[in-house]
Backbone and ligand atoms as CSV (ligand in chain L), in Angstrom:
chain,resi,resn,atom,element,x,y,z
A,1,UNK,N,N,24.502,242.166,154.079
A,1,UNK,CA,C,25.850,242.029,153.508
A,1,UNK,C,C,26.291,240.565,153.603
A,2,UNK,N,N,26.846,240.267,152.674
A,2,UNK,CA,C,27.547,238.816,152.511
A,2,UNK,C,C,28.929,238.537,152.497
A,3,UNK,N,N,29.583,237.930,152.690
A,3,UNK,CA,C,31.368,237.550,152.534
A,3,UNK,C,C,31.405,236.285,151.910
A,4,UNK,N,N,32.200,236.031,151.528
A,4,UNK,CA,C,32.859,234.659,151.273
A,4,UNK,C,C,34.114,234.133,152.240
A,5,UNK,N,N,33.963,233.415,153.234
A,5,UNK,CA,C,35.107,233.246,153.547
A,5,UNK,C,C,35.127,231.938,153.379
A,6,UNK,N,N,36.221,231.309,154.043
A,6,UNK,CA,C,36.760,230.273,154.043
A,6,UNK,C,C,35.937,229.141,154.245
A,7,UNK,N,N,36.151,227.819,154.129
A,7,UNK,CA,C,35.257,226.532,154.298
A,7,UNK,C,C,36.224,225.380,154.177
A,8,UNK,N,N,35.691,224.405,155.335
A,8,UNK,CA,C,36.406,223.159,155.395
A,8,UNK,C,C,37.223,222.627,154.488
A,9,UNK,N,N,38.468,222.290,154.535
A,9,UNK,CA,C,39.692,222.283,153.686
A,9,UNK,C,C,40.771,221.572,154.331
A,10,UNK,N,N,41.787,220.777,153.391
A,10,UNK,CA,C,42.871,220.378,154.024
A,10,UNK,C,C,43.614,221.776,154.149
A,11,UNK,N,N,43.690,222.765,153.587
A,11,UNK,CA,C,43.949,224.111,152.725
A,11,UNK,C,C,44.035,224.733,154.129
A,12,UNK,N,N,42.723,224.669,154.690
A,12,UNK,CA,C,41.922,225.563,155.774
A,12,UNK,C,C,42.987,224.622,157.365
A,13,UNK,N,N,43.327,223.684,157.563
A,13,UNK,CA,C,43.814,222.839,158.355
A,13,UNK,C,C,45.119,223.126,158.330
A,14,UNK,N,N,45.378,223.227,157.180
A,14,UNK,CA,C,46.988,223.739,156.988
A,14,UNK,C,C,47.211,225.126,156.827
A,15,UNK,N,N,46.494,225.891,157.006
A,15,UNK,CA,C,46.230,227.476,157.774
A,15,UNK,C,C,46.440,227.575,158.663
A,16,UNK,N,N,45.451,226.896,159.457
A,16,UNK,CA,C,45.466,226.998,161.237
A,16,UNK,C,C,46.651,226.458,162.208
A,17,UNK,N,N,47.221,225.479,161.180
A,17,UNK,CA,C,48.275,224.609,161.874
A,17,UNK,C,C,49.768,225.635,161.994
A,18,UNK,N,N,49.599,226.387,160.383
A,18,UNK,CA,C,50.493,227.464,160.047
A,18,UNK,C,C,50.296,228.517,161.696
A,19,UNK,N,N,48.829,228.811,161.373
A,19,UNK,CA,C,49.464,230.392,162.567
A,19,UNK,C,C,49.457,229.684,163.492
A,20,UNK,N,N,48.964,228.452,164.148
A,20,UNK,CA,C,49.492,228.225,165.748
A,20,UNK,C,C,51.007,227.957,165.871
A,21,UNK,N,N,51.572,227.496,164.912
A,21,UNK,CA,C,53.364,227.073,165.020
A,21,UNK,C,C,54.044,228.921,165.237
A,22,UNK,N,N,53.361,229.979,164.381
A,22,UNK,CA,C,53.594,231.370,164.423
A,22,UNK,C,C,53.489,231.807,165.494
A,23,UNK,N,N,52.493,231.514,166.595
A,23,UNK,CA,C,52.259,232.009,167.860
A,23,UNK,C,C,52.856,231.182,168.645
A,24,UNK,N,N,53.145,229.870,168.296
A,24,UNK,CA,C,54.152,229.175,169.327
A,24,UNK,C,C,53.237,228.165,170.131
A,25,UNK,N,N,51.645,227.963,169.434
A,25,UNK,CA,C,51.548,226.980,170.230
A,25,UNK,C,C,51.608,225.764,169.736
A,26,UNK,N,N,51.706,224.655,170.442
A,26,UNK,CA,C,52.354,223.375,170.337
A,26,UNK,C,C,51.298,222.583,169.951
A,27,UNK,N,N,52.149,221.269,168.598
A,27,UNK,CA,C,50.834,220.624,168.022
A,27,UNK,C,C,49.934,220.327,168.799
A,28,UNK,N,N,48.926,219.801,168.399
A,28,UNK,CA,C,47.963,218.990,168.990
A,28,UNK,C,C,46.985,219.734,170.023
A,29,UNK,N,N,46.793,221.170,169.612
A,29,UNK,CA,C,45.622,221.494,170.693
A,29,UNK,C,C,44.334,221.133,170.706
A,30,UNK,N,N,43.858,220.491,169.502
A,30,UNK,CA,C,42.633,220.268,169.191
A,30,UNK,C,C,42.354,219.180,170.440
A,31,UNK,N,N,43.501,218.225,170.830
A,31,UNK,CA,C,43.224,217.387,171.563
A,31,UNK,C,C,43.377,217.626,172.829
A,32,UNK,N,N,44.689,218.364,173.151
A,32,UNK,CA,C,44.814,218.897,174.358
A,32,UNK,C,C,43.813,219.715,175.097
A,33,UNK,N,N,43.260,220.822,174.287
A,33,UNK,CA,C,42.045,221.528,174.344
A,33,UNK,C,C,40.651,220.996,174.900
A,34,UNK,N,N,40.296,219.550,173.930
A,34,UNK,CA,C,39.227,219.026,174.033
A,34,UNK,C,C,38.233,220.414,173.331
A,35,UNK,N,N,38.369,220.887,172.539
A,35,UNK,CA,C,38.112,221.971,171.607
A,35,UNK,C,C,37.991,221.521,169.801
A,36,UNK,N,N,36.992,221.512,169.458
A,36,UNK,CA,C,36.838,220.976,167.801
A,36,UNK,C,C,37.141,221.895,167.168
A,37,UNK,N,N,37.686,221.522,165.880
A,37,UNK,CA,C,37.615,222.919,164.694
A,37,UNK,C,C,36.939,223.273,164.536
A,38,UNK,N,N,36.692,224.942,164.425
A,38,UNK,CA,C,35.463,225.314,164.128
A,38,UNK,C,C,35.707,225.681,162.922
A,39,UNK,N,N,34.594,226.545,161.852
A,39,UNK,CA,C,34.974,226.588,160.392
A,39,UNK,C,C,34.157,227.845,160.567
A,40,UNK,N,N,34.750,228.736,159.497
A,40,UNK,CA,C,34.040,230.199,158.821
A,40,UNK,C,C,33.080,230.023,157.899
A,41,UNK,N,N,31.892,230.682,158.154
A,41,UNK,CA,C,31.029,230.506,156.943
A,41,UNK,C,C,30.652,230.734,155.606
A,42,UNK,N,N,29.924,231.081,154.696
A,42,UNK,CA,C,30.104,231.351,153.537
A,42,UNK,C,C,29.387,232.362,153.713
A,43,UNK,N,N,28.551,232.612,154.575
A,43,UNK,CA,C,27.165,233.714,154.000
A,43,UNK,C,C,27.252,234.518,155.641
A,44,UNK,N,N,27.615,235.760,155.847
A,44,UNK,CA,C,27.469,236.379,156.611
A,44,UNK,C,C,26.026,237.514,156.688
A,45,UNK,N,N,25.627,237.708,157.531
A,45,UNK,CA,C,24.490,238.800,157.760
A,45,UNK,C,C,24.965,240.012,158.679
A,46,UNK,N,N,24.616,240.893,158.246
A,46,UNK,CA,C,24.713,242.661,158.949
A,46,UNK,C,C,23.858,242.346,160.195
A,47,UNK,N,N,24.578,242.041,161.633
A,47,UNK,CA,C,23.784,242.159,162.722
A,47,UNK,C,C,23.692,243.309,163.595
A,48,UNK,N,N,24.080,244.410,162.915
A,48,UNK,CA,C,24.301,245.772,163.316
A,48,UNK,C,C,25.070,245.992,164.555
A,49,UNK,N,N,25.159,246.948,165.432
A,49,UNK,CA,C,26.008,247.032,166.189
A,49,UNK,C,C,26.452,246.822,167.503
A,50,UNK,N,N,27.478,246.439,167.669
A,50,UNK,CA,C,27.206,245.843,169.341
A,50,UNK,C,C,27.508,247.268,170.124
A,51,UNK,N,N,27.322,246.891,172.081
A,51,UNK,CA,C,27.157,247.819,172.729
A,51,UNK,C,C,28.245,248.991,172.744
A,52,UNK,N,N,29.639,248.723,171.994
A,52,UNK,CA,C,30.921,249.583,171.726
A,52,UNK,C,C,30.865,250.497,170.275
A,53,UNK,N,N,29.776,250.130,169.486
A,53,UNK,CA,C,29.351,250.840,168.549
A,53,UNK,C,C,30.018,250.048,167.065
A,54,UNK,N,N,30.329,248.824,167.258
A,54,UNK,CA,C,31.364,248.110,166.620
A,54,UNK,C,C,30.303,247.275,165.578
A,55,UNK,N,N,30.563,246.902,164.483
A,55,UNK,CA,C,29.742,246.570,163.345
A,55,UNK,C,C,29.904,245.139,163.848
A,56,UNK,N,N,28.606,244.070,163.561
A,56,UNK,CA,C,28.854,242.881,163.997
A,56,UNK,C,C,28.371,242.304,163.062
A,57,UNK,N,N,28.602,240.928,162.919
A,57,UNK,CA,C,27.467,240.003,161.933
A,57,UNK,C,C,27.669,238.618,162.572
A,58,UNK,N,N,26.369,237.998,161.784
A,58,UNK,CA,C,26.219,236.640,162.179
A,58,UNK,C,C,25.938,235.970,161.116
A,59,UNK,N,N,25.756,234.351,161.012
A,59,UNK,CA,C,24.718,233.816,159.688
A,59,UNK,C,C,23.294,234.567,159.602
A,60,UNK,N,N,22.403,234.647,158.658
A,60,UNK,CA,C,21.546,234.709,158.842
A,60,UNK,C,C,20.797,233.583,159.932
A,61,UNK,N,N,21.088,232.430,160.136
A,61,UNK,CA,C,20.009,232.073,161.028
A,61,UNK,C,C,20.115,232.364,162.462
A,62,UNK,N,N,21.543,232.285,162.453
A,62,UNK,CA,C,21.874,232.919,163.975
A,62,UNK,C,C,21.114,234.719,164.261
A,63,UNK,N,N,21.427,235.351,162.929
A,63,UNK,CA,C,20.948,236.847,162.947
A,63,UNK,C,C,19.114,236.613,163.901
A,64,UNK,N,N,18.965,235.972,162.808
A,64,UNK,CA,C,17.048,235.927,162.763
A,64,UNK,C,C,16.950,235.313,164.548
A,65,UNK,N,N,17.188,234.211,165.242
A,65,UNK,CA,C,17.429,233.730,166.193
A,65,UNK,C,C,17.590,234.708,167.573
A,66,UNK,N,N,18.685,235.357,166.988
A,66,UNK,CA,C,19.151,236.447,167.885
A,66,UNK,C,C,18.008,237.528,167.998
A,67,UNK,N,N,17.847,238.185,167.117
A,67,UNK,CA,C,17.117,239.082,167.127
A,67,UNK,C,C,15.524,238.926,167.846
A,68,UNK,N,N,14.798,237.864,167.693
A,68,UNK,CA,C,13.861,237.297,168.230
A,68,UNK,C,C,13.805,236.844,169.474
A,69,UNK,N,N,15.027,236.528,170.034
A,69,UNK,CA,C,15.256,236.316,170.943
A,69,UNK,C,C,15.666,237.611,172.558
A,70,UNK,N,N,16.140,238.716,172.056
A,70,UNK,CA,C,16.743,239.761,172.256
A,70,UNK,C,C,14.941,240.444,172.802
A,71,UNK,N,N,14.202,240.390,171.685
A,71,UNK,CA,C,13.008,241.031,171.343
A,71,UNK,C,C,12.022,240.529,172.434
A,72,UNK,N,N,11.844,239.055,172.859
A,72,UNK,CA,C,11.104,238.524,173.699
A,72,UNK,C,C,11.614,238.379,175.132
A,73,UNK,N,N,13.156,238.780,175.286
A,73,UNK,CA,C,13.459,239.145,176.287
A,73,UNK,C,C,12.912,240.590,176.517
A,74,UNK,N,N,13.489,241.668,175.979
A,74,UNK,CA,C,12.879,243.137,176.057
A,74,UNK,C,C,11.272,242.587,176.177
A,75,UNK,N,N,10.690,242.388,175.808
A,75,UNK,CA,C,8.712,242.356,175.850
A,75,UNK,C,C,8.787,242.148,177.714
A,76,UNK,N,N,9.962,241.293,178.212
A,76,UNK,CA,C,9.544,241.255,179.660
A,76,UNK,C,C,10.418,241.868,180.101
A,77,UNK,N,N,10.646,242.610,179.649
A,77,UNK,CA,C,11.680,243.904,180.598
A,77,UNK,C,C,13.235,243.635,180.726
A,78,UNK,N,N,13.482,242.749,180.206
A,78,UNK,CA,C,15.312,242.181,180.490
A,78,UNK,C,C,15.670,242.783,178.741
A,79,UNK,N,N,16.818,243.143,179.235
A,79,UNK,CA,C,17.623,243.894,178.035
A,79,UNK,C,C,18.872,242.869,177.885
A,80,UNK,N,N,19.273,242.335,176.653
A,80,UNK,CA,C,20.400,241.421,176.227
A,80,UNK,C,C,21.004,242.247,175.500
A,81,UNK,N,N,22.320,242.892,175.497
A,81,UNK,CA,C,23.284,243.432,174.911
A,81,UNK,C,C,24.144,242.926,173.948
A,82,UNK,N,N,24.538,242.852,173.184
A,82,UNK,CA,C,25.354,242.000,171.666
A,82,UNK,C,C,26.695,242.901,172.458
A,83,UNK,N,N,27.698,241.791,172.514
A,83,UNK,CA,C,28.998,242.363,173.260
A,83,UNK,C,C,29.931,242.120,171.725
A,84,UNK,N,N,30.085,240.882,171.228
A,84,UNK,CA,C,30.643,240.325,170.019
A,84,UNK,C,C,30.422,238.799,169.709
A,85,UNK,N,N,29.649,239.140,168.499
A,85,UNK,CA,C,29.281,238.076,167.545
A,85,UNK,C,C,30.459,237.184,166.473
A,86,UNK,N,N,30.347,237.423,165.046
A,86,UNK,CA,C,31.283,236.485,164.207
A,86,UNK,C,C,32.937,237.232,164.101
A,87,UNK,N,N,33.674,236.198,164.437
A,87,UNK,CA,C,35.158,236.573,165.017
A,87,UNK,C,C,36.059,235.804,163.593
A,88,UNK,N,N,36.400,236.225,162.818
A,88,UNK,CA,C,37.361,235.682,161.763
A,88,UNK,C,C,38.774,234.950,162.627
A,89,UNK,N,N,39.312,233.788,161.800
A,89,UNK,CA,C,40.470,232.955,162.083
A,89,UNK,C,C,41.315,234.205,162.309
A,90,UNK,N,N,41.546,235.003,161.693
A,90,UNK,CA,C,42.529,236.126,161.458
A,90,UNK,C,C,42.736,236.968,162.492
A,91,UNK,N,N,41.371,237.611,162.803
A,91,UNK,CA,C,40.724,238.441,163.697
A,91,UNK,C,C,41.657,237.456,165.415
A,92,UNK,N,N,40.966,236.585,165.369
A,92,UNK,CA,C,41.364,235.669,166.415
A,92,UNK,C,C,42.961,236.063,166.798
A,93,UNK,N,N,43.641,235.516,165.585
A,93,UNK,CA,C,45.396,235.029,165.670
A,93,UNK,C,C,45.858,236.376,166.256
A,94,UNK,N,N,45.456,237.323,165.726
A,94,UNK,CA,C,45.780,238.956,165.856
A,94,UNK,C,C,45.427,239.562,167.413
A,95,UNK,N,N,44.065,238.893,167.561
A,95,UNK,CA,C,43.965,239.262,168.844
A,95,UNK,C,C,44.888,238.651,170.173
A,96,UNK,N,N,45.051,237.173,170.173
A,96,UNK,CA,C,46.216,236.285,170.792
A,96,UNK,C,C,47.314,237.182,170.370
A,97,UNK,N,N,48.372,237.767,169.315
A,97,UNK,CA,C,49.207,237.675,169.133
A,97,UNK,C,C,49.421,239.203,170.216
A,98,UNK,N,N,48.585,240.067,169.928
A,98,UNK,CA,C,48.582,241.478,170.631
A,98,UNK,C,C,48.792,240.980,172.267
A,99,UNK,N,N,47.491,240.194,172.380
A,99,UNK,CA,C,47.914,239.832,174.447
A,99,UNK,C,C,49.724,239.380,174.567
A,100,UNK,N,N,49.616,238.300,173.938
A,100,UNK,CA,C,51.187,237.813,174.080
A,100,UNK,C,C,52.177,239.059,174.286
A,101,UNK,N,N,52.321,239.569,172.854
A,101,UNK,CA,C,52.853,241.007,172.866
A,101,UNK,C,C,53.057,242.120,173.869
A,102,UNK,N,N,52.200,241.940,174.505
A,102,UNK,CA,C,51.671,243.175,175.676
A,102,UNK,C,C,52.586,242.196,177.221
A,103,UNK,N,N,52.870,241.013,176.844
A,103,UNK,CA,C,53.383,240.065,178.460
A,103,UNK,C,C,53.118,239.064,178.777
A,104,UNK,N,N,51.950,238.970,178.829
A,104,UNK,CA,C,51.002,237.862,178.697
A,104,UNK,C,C,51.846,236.497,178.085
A,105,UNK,N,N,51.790,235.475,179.283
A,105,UNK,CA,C,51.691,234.246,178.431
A,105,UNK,C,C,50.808,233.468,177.836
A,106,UNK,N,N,51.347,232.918,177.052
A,106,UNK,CA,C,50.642,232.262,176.009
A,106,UNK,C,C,49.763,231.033,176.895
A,107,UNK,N,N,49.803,230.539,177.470
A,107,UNK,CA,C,48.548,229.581,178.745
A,107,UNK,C,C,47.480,230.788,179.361
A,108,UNK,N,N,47.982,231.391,179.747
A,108,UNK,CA,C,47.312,232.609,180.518
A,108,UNK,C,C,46.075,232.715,179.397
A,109,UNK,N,N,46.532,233.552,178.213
A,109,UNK,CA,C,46.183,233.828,176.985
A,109,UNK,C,C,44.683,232.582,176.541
A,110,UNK,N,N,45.456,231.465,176.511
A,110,UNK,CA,C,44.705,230.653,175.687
A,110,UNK,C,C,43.443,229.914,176.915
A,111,UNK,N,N,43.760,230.391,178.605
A,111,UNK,CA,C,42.338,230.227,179.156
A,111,UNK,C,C,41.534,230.644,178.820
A,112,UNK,N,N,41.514,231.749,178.339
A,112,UNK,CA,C,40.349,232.432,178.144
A,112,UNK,C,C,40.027,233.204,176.347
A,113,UNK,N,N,40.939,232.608,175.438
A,113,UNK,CA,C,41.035,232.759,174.203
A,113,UNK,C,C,41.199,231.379,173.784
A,114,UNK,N,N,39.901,230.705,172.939
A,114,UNK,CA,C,40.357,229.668,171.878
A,114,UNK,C,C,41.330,229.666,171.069
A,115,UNK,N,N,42.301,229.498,170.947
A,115,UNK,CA,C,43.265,229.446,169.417
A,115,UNK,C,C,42.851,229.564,168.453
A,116,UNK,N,N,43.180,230.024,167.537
A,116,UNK,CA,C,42.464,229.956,166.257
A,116,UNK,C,C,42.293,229.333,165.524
A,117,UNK,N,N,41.139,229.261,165.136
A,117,UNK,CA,C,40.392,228.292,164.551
A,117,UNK,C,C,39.494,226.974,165.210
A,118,UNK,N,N,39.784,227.087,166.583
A,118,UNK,CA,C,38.981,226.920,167.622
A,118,UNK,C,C,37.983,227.729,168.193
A,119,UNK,N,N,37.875,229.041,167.689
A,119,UNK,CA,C,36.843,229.690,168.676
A,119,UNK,C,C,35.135,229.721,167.569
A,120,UNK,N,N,34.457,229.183,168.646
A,120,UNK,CA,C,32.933,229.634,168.474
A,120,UNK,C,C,32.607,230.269,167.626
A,121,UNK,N,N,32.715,231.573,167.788
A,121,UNK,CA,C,32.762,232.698,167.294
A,121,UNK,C,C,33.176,232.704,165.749
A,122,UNK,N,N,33.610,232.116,165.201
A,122,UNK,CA,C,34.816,231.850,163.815
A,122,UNK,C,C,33.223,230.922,162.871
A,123,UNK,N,N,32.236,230.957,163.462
A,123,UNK,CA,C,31.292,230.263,162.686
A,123,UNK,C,C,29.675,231.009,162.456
A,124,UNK,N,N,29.929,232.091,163.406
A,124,UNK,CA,C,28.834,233.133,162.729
A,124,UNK,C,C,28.119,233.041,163.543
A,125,UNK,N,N,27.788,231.708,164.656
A,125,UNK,CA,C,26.643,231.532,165.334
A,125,UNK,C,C,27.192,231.664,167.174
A,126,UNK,N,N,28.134,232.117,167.261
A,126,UNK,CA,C,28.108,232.585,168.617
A,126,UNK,C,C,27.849,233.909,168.970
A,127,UNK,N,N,27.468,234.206,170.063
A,127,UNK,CA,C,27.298,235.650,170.278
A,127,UNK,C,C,27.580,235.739,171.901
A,128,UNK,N,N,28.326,236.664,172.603
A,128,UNK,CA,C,29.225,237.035,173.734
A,128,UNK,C,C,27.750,238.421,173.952
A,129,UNK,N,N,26.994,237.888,175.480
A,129,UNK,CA,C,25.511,238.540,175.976
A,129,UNK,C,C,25.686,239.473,177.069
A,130,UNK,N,N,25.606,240.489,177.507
A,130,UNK,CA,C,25.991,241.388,178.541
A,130,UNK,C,C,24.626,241.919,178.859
A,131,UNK,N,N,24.538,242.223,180.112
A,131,UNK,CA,C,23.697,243.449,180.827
A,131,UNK,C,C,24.035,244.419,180.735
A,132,UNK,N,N,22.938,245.384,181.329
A,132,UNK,CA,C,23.202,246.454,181.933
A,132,UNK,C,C,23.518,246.611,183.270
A,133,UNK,N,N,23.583,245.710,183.592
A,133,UNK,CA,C,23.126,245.538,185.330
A,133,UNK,C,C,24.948,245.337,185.397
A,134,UNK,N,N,25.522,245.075,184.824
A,134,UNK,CA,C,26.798,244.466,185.154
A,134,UNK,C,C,28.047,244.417,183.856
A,135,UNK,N,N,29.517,245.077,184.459
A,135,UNK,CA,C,30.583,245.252,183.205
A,135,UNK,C,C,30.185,243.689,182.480
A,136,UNK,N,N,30.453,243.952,180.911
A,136,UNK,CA,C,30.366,242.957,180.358
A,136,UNK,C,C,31.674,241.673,180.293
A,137,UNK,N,N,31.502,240.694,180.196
A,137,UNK,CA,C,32.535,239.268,179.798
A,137,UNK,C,C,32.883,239.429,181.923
A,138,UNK,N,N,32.318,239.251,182.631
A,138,UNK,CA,C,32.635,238.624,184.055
A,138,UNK,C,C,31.384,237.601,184.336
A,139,UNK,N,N,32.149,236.753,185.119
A,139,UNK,CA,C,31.321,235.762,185.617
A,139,UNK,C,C,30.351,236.023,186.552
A,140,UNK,N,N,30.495,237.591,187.001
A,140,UNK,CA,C,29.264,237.779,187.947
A,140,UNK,C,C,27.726,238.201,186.889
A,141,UNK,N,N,28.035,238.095,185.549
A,141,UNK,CA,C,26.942,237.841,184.807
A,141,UNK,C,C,26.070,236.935,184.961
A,142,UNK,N,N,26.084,235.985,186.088
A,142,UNK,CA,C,25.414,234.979,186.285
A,142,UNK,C,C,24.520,235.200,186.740
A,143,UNK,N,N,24.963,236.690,187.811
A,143,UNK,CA,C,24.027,237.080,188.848
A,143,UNK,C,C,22.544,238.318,188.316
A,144,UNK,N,N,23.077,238.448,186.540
A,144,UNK,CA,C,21.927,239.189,186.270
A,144,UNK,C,C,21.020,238.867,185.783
A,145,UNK,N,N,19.626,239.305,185.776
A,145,UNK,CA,C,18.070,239.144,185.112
A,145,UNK,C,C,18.398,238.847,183.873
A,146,UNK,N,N,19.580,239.568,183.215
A,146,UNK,CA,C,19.566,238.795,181.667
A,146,UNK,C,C,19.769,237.539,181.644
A,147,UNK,N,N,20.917,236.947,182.591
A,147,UNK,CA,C,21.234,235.343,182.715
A,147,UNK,C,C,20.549,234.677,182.885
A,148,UNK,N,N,20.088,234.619,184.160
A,148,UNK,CA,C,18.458,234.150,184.242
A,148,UNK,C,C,17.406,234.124,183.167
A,149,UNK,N,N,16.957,234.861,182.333
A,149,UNK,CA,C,15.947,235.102,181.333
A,149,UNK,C,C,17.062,234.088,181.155
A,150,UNK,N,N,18.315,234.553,180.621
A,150,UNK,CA,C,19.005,232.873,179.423
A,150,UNK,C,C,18.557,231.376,180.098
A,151,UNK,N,N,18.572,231.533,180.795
A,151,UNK,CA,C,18.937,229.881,181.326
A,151,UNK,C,C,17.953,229.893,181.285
A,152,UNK,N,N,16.607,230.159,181.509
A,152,UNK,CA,C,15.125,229.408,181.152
A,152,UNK,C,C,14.825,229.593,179.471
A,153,UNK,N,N,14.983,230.393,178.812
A,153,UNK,CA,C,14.170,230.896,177.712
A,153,UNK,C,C,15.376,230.805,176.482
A,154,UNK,N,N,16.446,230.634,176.589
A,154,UNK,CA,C,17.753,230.550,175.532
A,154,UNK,C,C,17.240,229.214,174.449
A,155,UNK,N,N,17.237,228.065,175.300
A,155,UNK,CA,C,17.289,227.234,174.809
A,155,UNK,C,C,15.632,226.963,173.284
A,156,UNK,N,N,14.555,227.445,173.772
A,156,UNK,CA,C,13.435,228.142,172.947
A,156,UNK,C,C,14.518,228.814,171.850
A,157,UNK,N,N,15.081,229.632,171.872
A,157,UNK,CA,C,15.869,229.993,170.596
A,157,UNK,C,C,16.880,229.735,169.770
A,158,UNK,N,N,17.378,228.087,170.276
A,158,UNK,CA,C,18.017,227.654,169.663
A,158,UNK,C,C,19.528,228.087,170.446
A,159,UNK,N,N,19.614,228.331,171.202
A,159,UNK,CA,C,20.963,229.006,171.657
A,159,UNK,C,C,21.308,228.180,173.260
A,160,UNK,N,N,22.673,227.561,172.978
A,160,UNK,CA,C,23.110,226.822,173.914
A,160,UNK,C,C,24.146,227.737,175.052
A,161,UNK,N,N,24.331,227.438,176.114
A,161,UNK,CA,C,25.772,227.696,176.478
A,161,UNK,C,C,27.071,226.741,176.794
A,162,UNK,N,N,27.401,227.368,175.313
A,162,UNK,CA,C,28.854,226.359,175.425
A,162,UNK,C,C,30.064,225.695,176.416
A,163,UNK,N,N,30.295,226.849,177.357
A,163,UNK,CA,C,31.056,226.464,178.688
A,163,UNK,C,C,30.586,226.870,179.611
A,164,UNK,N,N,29.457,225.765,180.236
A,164,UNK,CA,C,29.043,226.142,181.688
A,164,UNK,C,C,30.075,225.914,183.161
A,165,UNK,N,N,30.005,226.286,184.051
A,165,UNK,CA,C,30.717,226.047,184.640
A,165,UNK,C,C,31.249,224.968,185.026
A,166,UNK,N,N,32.165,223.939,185.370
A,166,UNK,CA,C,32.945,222.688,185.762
A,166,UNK,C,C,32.868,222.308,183.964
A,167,UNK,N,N,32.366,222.535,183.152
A,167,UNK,CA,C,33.069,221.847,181.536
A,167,UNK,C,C,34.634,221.437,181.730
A,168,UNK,N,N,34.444,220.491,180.558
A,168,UNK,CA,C,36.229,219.922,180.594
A,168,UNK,C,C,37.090,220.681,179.204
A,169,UNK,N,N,35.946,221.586,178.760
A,169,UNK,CA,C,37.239,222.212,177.915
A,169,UNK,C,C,38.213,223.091,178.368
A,170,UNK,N,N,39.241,223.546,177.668
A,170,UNK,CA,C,40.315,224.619,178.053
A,170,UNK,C,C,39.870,226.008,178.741
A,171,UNK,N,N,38.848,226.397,177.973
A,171,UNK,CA,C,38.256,227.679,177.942
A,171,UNK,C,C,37.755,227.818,179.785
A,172,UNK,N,N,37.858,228.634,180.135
A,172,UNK,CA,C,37.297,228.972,181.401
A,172,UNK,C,C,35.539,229.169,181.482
A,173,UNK,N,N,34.979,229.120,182.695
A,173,UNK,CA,C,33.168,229.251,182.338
A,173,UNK,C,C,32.942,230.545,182.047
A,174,UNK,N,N,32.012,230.688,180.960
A,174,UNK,CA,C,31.813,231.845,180.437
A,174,UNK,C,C,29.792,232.156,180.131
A,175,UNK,N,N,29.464,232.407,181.277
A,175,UNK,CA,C,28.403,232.161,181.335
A,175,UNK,C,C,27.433,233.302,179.820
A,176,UNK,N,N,28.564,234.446,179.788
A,176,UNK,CA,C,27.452,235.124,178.913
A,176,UNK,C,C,27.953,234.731,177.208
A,177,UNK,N,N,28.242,233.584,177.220
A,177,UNK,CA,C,28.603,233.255,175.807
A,177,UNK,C,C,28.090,231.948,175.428
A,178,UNK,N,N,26.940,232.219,174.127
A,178,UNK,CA,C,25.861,231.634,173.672
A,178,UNK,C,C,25.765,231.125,172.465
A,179,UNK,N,N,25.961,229.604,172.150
A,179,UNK,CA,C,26.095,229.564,170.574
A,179,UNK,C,C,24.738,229.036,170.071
A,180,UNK,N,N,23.853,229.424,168.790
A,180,UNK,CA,C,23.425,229.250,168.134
A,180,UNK,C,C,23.557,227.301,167.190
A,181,UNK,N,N,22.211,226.827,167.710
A,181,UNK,CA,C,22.840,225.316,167.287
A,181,UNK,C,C,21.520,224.987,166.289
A,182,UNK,N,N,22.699,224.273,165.042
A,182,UNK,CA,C,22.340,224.488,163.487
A,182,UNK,C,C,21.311,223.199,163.870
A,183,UNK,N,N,21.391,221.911,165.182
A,183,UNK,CA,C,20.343,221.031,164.267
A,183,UNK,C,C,19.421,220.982,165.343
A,184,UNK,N,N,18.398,222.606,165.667
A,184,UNK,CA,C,17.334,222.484,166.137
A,184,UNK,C,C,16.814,222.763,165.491
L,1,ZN,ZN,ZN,32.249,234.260,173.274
């Protein structure tokens, strides 16, 4: 399956600028953040379903990447779980706007949620990795055989981790979240 979404734009800049003033956050996060724009892609792929039964996709190269990667982990016995892959600008704003909603402040919120149009995810090539060994999205993911398999064998597939622990971006360390990088 394919989409068309959105692509680099003053259009697309003056979107994002729109829903962060809507949610109330204050200019200039790109800098405050230390967080780049990320952009939506044009060509999505059916990456079938993650461990909640939830339809996922990626680019195709991230798809192909993933999948190969997933596959040569399983051959040595470690199982990598697809928690959530490609996250729309929209998807994002909606999800921030619900935490807020629920109490949550908006700092609280944005440790551990990019703003939109900041998150990873918004480009097809991130993917959020869980065990079995352990609830998924905690930092004691560090402590499982899947993590391990990552940190030696990830990088063979093209797949980085974006916020290791002590990073200077906003985002808190998120050890089971893996992006797919376009110039290997
Ligand atoms: Zn993630």
């Amino acid at each position: 399956m394919a989409i068309k979404t959105d692509i680099d734009s003053p259009q697309f800049v003056a979107r994002i600028s729109e829903l962060h003033t809507s949610l109330g956050i204050a200019p200039g996060y790109e800098r405050s953040s230390g967080l780049p724009l990320q952009h939506e892609p044009t060509v999505l792929a059916d990456a079938g379903q993650d461990m909640y039964g939830r339809d996922q996709r990626l680019t195709p190269e991230a798809l192909s990447a993933w999948q190969q990667m997933r596959d040569a982990a399983a051959a040595e016995g470690v199982e990598l779980c697809l928690v959530s892959a490609f996250r729309s600008v929209d998807y994002q704003a909606a999800l921030i706007r619900k935490k807020i909603e629920s109490g949550r402040s908006l700092d609280d919120v944005l440790r551990v949620n990019a703003a939109p149009g900041f998150s990873e995810h918004h480009t097809g090539r991130a993917i959020d990795i869980a065990s079995p060994e352990d609830a998924p999205l905690q930092e004691t993911f560090e402590n499982t055989r899947a993590f391990k398999w990552l940190q030696l064998n990830a990088g063979h597939f093209g797949f980085v981790m974006t916020y290791p622990r002590g990073h200077l971006h906003a985002i808190s360390y998120e050890p089971w979240h893996w992006c797919f990088q376009l110039d290997q």
